[in-house]
N, C-alpha and C positions, 0 to 999 in steps of 0.2 A: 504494500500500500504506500500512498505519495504523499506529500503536502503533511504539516507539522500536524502531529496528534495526541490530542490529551489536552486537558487544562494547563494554564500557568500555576504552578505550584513551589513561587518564587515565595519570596519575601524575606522573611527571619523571626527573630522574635522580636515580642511587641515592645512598646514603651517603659512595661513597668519588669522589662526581661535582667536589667542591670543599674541594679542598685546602690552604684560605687561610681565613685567619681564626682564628687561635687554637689551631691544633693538633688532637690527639681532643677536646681540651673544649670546643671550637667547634663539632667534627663533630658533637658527642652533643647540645649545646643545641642545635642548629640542627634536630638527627634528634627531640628531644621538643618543639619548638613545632611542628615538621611535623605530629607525633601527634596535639597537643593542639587541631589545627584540625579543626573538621567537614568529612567529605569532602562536596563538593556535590552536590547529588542532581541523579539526570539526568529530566530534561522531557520533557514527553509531546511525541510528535513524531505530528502530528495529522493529517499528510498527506504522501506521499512520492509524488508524480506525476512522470513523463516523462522524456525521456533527452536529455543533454547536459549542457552545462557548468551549474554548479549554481548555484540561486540559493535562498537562504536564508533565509524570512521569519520575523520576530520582530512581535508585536502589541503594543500598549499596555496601559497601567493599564484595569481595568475592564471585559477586553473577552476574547475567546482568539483564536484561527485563523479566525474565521467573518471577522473582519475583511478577510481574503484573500480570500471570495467570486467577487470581480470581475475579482480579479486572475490567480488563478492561472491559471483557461483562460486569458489572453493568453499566459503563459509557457509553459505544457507543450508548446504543439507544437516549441520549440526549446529548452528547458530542464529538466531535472530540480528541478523546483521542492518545498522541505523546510518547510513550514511549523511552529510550534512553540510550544509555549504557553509564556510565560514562568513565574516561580516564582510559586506561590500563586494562580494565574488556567487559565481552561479546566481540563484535566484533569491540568494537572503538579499536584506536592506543594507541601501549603502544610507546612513545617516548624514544629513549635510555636515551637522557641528562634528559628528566622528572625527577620532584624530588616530584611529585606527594602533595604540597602544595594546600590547601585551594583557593590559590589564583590562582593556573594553573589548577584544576579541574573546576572554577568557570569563568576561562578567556574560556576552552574551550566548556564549556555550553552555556556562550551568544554568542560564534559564533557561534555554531549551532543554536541558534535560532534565532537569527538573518537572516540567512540563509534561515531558515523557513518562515521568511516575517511575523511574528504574528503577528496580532491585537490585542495590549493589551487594556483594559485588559487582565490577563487568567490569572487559577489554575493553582498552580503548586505544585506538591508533591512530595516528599522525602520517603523514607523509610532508617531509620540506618544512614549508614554516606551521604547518598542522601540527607536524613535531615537536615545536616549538611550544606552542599554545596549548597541547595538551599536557606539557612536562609540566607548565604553570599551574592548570588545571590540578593535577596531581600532588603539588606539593602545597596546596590548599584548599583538598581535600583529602587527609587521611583517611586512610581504612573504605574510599570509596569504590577502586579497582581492582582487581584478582591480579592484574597485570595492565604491565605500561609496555606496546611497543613502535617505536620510532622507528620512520622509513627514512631513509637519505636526509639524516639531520646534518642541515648546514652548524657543524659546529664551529664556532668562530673564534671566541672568545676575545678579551683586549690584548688588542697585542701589546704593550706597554706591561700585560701580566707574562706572559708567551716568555717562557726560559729558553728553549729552544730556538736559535737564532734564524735556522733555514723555516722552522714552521709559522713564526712572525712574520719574515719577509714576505710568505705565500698567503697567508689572510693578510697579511694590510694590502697586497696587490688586490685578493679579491674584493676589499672593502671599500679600494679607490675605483674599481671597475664597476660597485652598485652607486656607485654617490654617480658615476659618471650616466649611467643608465638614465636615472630621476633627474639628472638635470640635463639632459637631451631630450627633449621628448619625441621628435619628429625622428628622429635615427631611432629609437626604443619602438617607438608603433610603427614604424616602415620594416625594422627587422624582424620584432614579433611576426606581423603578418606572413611573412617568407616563412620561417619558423616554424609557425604553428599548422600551416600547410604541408610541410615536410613531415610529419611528427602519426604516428600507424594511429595514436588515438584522437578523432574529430575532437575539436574543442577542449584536449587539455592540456595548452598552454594558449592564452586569450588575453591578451594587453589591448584595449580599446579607449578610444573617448569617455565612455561610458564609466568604466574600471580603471581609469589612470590616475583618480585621486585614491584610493584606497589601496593601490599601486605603490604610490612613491611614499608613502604614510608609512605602510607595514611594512614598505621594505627599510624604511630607515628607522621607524621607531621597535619594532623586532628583532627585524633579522641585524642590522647594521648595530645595534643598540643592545642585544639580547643578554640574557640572565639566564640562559639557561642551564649552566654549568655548575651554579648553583640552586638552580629549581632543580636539577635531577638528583643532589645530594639529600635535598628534603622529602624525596618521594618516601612515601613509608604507608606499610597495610594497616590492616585490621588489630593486628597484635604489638603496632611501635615497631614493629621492624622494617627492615627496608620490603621495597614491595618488587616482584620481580621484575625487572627492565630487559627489551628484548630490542635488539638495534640491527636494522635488515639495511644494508647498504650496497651496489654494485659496483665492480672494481673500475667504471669505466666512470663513474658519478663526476660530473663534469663540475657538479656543485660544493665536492668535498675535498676543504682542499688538503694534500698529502699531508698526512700527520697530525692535523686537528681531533682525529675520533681518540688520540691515545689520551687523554685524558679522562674521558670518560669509559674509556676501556679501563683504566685502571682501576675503577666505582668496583667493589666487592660484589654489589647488586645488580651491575650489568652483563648479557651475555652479546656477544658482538654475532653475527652472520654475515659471513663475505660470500656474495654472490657473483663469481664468475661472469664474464661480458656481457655485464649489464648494467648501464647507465641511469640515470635518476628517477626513468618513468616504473610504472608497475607493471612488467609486461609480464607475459607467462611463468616464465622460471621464476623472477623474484616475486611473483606473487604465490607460489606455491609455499615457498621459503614463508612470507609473514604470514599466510595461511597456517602454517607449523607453529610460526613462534606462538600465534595466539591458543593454539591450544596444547598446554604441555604434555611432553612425553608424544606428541605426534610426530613425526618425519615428512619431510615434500613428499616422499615418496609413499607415505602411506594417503596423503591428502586428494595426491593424486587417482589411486587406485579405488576412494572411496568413491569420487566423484567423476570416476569413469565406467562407472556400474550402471 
């Protein structure tokens, strides 16, 4: 089934939920910056296939749900699999005042799912800066996933933190290559369009008039800007413990630059997956791969043989 479903089942607790802090005049400033924030708008939710425990797809910059393609028949015959467009991309709202932050892409992810009613646990996956935004997601919300896992996460990190002198050099090249993208715009939608043409999946890579504010926003307030290196340090389950992280990447990922993933390789709660000549989309082979990682103790090759019966 299509189009978002279920009530909004946002909010928090009420007024009288916290009784520390300064008294009624603590309650009442704390009750007018509640007011004075935007509520976040809920996401077009662009596919709801299959039954079982759920798994949760999120897409990157530039792209919507089509990205899932390859993916989702692996998962439906064992999973109720929720695909989702992020803010300002596929068919969710692009807000005008948006300023397209980590923190407003992830405020309007839990209201949709929220919204959806889930029983957590559940998977939740990422691809590119979906990776991103769901690692946030996770590290504020404990005990809400059985598991985290990241497709071709552009890990970036500062390079001014980057010990590694040859891996600094390569992300601040890639860093100067997106600042250059956002402030060109006529070379960025002349080449998308070639691009996106080329590419075996219709529609996912789409840079348009339409998409190009939500565009240069997310890519410089996320991707160019990210935290995620420290949101996957805070992921943790059910029990305070870390929650299992699963990182599906192809050796060909045009987006990952050499030697950025070793840091998060080195997280005790990560498992790394290198996928053989395959580049950043989700074709075949690497969708079999995070087809596996989302269900443990499965293999590609068992995921395969269930879903060629």
């Amino acid at each position: 089934m299509a189009g978002v479903t279920g009530g909004d089942a946002g909010g928090g607790a009420g007024i009288g939920a916290d009784p520390s802090g300064g008294g009624l005049r603590g309650l009442l400033d704390r009750w007018r910056r509640r007011l004075g924030r935007r509520r976040a708008p809920l996401l077009h939710v662009a596919s709801d296939v299959g039954e079982g425990p759920v798994v949760v797809l999120v897409h990157g910059i530039a792209s919507s749900s089509v990205t899932f393609q390859n993916l989702v028949p692996l998962l439906e015959p064992r999973h109720r699999a929720i695909s989702i467009d992020i803010l300002g991309f596929g068919r969710s709202p692009a807000p005008e005042d948006a300023q397209y932050t980590i923190e407003e892409h992830v405020a309007a992810l839990d209201r949709t799912l929220r919204s959806l009613r889930l029983r957590a646990p559940f998977v939740l996956v990422g691809h590119s800066l979906g990776s991103l935004i769901v690692t946030r997601y996770a590290a504020e919300h404990p005990g809400a996933l059985s598991r985290l896992v990241l497709v071709g996460p552009p890990v970036y990190g500062t390079p001014s933190e980057i010990g590694d002198r040859r891996v600094r050099t390569r992300v601040s090249a890639y860093l100067r290559a997106y600042e250059f993208l956002r402030t060109n715009k006529e070379f960025t939608l002349r080449n998308a369009a070639v691009l996106g043409k080329l590419l075996p999946i219709k529609n996912v890579f789409e840079i348009t008039e339409k998409s190009w504010r939500p565009f240069v926003l997310s890519l410089e307030n996320c991707v160019e800007r990210q935290t995620v290196i420290g949101d996957l340090a805070r992921v943790r389950g059910l029990d305070g413990k870390s929650c299992p992280v699963e990182v599906v990447y192809g050796t060909m990922d045009a987006f990952i630059a050499p030697g950025s993933l070793a840091v998060i390789e080195a997280m005790r709660h990560v498992t790394m997956h290198r996928v053989e000549a395959n580049d950043h989309l989700i074709r075949k082979r690497l969708a079999r791969v995070v087809a596996a990682a989302c269900d443990a103790g499965q293999s590609a090759r068992d995921i395969e043989a269930t879903t060629a019966r």
